[in-house]
N, C-alpha and C positions, 0 to 999 in steps of 0.2 A: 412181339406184340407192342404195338402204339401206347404209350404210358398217357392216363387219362388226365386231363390239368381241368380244372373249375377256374373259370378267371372272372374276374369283379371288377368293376371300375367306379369311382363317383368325384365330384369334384368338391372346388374351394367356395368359401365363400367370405364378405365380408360386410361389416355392420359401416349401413350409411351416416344414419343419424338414430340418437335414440337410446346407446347408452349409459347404465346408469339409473337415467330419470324413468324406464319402464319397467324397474322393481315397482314404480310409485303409480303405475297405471298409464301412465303414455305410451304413445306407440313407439318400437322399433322398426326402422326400415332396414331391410336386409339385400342385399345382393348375391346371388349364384356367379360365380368366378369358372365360366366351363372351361378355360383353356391351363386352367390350372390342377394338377388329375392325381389322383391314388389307383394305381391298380394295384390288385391281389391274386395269387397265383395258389391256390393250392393243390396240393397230391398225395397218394396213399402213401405214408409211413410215420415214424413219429417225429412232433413237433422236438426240437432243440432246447437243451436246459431252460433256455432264456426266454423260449417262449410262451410262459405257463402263467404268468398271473396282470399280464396288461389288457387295455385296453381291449387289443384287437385281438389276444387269446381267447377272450369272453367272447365277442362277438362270434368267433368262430365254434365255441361250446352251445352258445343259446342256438345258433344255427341247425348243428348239429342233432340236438337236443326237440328242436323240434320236429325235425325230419325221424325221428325214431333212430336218429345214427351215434347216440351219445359216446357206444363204447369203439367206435370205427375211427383208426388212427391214421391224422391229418397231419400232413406238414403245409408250413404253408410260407411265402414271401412276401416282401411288400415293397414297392416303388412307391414313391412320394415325390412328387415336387410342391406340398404342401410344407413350409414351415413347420413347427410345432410348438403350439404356445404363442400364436401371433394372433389370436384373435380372427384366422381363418377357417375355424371347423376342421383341423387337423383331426381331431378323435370321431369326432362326427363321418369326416369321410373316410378314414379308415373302417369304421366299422360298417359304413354301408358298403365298401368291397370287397370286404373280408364275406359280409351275410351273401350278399348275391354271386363271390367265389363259389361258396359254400352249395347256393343251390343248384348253381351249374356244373358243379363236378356229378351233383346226383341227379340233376337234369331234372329237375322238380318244379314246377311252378312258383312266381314270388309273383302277390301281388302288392301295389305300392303299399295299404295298410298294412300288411305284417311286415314289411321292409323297413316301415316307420316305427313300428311299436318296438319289433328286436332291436334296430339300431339304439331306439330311445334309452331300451333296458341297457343295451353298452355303451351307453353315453354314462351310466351313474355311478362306471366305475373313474371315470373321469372328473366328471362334473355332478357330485351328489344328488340336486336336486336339479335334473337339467328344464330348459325352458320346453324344448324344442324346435326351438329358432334353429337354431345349427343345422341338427338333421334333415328337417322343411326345406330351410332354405340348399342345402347339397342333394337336396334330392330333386329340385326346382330347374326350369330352364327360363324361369321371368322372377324377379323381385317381389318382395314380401313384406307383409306389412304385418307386424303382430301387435297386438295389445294383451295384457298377463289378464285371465279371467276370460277374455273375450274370444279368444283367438287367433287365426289366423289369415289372412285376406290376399287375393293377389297386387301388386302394385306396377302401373304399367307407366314402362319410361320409356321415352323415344323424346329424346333432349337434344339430340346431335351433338355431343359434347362428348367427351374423355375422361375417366378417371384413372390418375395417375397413385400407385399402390408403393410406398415405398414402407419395404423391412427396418426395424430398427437396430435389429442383431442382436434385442435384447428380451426372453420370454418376458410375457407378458404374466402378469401376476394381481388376479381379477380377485382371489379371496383377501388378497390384503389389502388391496383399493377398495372394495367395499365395504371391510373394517375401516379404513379414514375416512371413509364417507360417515360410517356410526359413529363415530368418535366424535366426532364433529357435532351430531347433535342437532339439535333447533339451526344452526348457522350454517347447515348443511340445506335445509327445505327450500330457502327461496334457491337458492342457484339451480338446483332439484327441479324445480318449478317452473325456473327458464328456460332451462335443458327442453322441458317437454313442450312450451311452448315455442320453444326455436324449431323442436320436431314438427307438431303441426303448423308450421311456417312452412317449412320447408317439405311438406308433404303436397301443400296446396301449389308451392312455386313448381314442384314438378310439374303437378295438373295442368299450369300456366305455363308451363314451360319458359319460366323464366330464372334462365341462368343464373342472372347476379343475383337476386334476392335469396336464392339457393347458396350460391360462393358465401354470401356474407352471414349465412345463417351459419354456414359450417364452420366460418371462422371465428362468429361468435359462440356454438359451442364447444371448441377447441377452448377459448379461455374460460370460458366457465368451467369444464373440466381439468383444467391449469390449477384456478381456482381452490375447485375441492379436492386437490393435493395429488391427483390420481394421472398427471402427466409425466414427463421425464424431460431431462435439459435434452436428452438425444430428439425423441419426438418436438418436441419446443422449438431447436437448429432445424430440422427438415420442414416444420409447417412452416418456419420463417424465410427460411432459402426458397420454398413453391410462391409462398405468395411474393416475394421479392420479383420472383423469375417471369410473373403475369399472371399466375392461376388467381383464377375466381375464387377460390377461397381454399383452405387445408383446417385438418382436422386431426386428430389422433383420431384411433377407430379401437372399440374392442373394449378392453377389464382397464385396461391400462398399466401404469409404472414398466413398460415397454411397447413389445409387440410392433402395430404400424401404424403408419399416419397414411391419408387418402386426400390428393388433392383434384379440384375440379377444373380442368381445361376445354378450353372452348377452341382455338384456334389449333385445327390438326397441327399444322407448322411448329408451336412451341412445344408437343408432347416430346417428344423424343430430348429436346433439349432440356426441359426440366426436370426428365426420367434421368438426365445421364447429371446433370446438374446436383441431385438428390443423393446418385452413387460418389459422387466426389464432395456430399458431405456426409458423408459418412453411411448412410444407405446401403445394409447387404448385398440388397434384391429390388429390383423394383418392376411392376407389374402396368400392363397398361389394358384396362376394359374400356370398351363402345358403349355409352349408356342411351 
């Protein structure tokens, strides 16, 4: 007898512009990474010691759980070429292909609304109070635009340009950057301030489709980010080494004190050399999207 397998898929994603300054009601722009993927594999028997109290265990209990399958015993895999901790929705996509593993092993219908809300609920063993950016955006095949209160909106790019993704090898560490950002206080608001209005800069040069004023909004808020304390010298050498090498602008992307930086290329010709230029400063991984 053919042994039954559920298998799940969803991708990466990664933040354009935006944060930070959209705890404070600005927008974030987000981007869907398709070629960057989690699959999940699961099958009848029991999960392994280890895998009972993470992320992607929940996601496969609330699954279960819903389907009326809670006491039905899952084991289950997982492939990643998602980082962890980089500020790409690593928890987010695992738990969207652990949930739609889950319903295809029992061949059960998912529509995107419960896909959304289950994944949301195993985002909080992650991320306590999550936005829903993350899951939105790995659940998306076009860019995103969120504002906190407001929601959520599509955002449509067609730039002809490159974004160049490079790893910093280092997790990213978004509750203690946003403790330096409290700390800080009053001398924290204006740069806060600029952040958001660099984002709606940079929201409209999309629309215009004007590259440079987009490069140089990202590299100014790169140093505002620098700024309120929440960069690293690793991210600092890679935005320096992109824009030295011709990108239009770089960025740290994400919580920050690691994680990646994301630079904007325009001329097909230089991607590959500033991708390889990035790994020889120091660069784990580096990634190249069509925006």
């Amino acid at each position: 007898m053919k042994e039954v397998l559920g298998v799940g898929q969803a991708h990466s994603k990664i933040i354009l512009m935006g944060e930070h300054a959209v705890v404070y009601g600005y927008p974030a722009l987000a981007l869907p990474l398709a070629d960057i993927r989690v699959t999940c594999q699961v099958k009848a028997g029991q999960p392994k010691t280890h895998q009972t109290d993470d992320t992607l265990a929940h996601a496969i209990n609330l699954a279960k759980n819903h389907l009326g399958q809670a006491a039905y015993p899952l084991s289950y895999t997982i492939e990643s070429q998602v980082p962890r901790q980089r500020g790409m929705g690593s928890s987010a996509a695992v738990s969207l292909a652990a949930i739609r593993a889950v319903f295809d092993y029992f061949d059960a219908d998912l529509a995107d609304d419960l896909l959304r809300d289950l994944a949301n609920q195993a985002e909080r063993v992650a991320h306590s109070n999550p936005s829903g950016l993350d899951v939105r955006t790995c659940m998306s095949n076009q860019a995103i635009k969120y504002i906190r209160n407001k929601g959520f909106e599509p955002l449509h790019l067609n730039l002809g340009a490159y974004l160049v993704i490079a790893d910093t090898g280092i997790h990213g560490q978004t509750k203690e950057a946003v403790q330096k950002i409290a700390d800080l206080g009053q001398q924290a608001e204006q740069l806060l301030a600029d952040l958001g209005q660099l984002t709606l800069a940079a929201e409209e040069a999309i629309a215009q489709k004007d590259l440079s004023s987009l490069g140089q909004g990202m590299t100014q808020a790169h140093y505002k980010l620098a700024e309120l304390g929440v960069s690293c010298l690793e991210a600092d050498t890679l935005v320096a080494t992109a824009l030295e090498a011709g990108a239009l602008g770089a960025k740290m992307s994400g919580g920050g004190l690691g994680g990646c930086i994301i630079a904007l290329v325009a001329n097909p010709q230089q991607v590959a050399d500033i991708s390889q230029l990035l790994k020889e400063k120091g660069a784990q991984q580096t990634w190249i999207r069509e925006l």
